[in-house]
Every structure is written in C-alpha cells, then in structure tokens.
C-alpha positions as CSV (number, residue, x, y, z in Angstrom):
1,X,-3.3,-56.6,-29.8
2,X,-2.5,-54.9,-33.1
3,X,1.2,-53.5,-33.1
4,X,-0.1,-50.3,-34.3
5,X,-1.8,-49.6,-31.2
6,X,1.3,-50.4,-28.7
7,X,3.6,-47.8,-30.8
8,X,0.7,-45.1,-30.4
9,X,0.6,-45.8,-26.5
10,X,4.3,-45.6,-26.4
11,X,4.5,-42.1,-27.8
12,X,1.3,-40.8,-25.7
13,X,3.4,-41.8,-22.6
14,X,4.5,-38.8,-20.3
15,X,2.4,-36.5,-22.6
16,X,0.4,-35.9,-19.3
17,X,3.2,-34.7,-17.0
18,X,4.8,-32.2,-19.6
19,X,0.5,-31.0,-20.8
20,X,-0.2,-30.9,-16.9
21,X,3.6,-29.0,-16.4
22,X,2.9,-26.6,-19.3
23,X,-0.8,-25.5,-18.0
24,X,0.5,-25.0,-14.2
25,X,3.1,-22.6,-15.2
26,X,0.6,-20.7,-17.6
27,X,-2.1,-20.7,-14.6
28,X,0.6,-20.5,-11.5
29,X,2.5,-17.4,-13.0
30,X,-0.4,-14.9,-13.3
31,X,-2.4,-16.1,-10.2
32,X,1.4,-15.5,-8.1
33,X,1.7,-12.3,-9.8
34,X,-2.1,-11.0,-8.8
35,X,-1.2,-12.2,-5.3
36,X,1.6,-10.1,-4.9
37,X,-0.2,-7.1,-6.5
38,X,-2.8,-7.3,-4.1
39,X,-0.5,-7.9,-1.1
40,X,1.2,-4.7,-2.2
41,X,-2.2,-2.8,-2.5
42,X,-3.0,-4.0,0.9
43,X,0.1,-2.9,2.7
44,X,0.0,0.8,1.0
45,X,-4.0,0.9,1.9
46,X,-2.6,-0.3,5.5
47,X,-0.2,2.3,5.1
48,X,-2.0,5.5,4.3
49,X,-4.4,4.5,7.0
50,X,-1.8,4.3,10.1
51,X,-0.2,7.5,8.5
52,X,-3.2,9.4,8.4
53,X,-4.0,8.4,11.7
54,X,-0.5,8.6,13.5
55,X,-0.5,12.3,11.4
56,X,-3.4,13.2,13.5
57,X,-2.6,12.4,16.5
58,X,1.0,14.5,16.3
59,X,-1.1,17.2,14.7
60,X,-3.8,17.2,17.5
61,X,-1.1,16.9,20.8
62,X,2.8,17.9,19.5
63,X,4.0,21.5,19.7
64,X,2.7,24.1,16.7
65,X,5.8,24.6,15.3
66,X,7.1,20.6,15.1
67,X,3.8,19.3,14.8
68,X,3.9,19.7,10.4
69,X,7.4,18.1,10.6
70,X,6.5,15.7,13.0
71,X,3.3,14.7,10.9
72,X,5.7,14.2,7.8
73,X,8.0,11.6,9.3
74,X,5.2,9.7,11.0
75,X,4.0,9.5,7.6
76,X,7.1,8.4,6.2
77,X,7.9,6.5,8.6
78,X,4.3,4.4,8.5
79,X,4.9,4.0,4.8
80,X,8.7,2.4,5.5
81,X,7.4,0.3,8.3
82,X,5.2,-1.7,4.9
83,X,8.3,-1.6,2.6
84,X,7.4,1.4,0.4
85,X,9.3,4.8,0.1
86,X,7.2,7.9,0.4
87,X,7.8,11.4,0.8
88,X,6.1,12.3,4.0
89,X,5.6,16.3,3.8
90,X,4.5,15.6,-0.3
91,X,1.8,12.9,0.6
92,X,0.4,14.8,3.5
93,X,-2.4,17.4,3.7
94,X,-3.2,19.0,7.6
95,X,-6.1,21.8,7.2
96,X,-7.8,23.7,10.5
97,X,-11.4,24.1,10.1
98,X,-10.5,27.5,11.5
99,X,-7.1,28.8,12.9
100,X,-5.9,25.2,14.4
101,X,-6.6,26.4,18.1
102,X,-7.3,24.4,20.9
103,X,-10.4,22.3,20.7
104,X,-10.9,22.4,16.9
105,X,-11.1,19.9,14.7
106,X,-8.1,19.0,12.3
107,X,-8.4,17.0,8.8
108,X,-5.5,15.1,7.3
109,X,-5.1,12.9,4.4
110,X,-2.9,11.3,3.0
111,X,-2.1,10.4,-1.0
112,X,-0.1,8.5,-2.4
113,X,0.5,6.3,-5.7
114,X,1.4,2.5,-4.6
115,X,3.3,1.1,-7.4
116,X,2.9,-2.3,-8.9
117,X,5.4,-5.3,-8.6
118,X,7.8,-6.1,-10.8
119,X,7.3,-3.1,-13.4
120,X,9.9,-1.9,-14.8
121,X,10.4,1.9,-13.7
122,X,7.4,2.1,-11.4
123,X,5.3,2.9,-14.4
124,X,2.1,1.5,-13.4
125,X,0.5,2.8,-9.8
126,X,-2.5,2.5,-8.0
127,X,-3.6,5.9,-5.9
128,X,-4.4,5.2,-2.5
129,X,-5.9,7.7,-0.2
130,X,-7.0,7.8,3.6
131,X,-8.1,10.7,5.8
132,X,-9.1,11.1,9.4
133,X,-10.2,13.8,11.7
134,X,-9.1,14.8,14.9
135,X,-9.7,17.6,17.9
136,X,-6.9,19.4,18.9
137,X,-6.0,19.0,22.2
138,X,-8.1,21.5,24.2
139,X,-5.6,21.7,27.1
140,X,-2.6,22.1,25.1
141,X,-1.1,25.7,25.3
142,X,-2.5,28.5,22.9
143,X,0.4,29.4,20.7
C-alpha cells in the first residue's frame, strides 16, 4: 500500500458520524417543529369542537338568563382543558332561528385563532372554527 493512501483514510475517519450528525439535526429540527404545530392545531380543532358542542347543550337546557354566561365558560373552559387560553364570551356566537323559545333550534360557533409554537409574541395563528346546532329543550319553562 502506497503511504499516500493510508494518510487519506486517516483523515476520512469519523467524517461519517459528524456528516450523519450534522444532517439529523438539519432534518430532526423541522420535522419536531411540524409535529408540534400540528399537535397544537389538533388540540384547538378538538377544542372548538367540544366548545361548540358543550355551548349547545347549556344554551338548549340551562336557565335564559345564565345560559350566555354559562355557554362562555364552557367555552373557556373546553379551550383550557387543551392548554390554550381563550376568551369564552369573545369566541362564542349563540343565534335563535326565531325568539330562542322552547323547541327551536339554536346555532352556535365558535372562532378562534390557535397560535403557533414557539413564536415569539403569538404572531403567527391559525383560525379554527366549529359550529353545531341544537333544539331547545321543548319542556323547559317559557321565559
């Protein structure tokens, strides 16, 4: 063997670990950070769902004059149960098809802005909306 050729395999030695090394981190630390953007996605879709459902329900069976306050902390409180921090009554819409009595139908929806991981100031956000419909219950007291 020529002497040339042992120094030239010396200094390729370990070249693989730190080249192998190098392209992990550049295709680790984007594919992590689209992981937990979608996880975060998910969980306000998730969210906005169970809020716009629980909403709903308070709207269709609670007492007239709770049921809007009620509505906004179940939405709140749906949002919190995933980690994000909503303002209920600001994220909420209830509307009657009619004059909300007994036995009509109700729509809510709910919208809000899910922000994005690790951005500075929140500056980046995705809108999420969900709505649902529900009856009133027909044997709940006219107001």
């Amino acid at each position: 063997m020529d002497a040339r050729t042992d120094d030239a395999a010396d200094r390729e030695r370990g070249s693989a670990v730190v080249e192998f090394l190098g392209g992990a981190v550049v295709l680790l630390v984007p594919l992590v950070y689209l992981v937990l953007t979608l996880a975060q996605l998910q969980a306000g879709t998730f969210a906005a769902q169970a809020a716009a459902r629980d909403a709903g329900r308070l709207v269709a069976t609670a007492d007239p004059e709770q049921a809007g306050d009620l509505a906004a902390s179940a939405v709140t409180l749906a949002f919190a149960d995933h980690g994000l921090q909503v303002d209920g009554a600001a994220a909420l819409a209830v509307a009657c098809e009619t004059t909300c009595e007994p036995g009509e139908r109700v729509h809510v929806s709910v919208d809000v802005d899910v922000p994005l991981p690790y951005v500075p100031g929140g500056g980046i956000t995705v809108p999420v909306h969900a709505e649902t419909w529900t009856t009133i219950d027909p044997f709940r007291d006219r107001p």
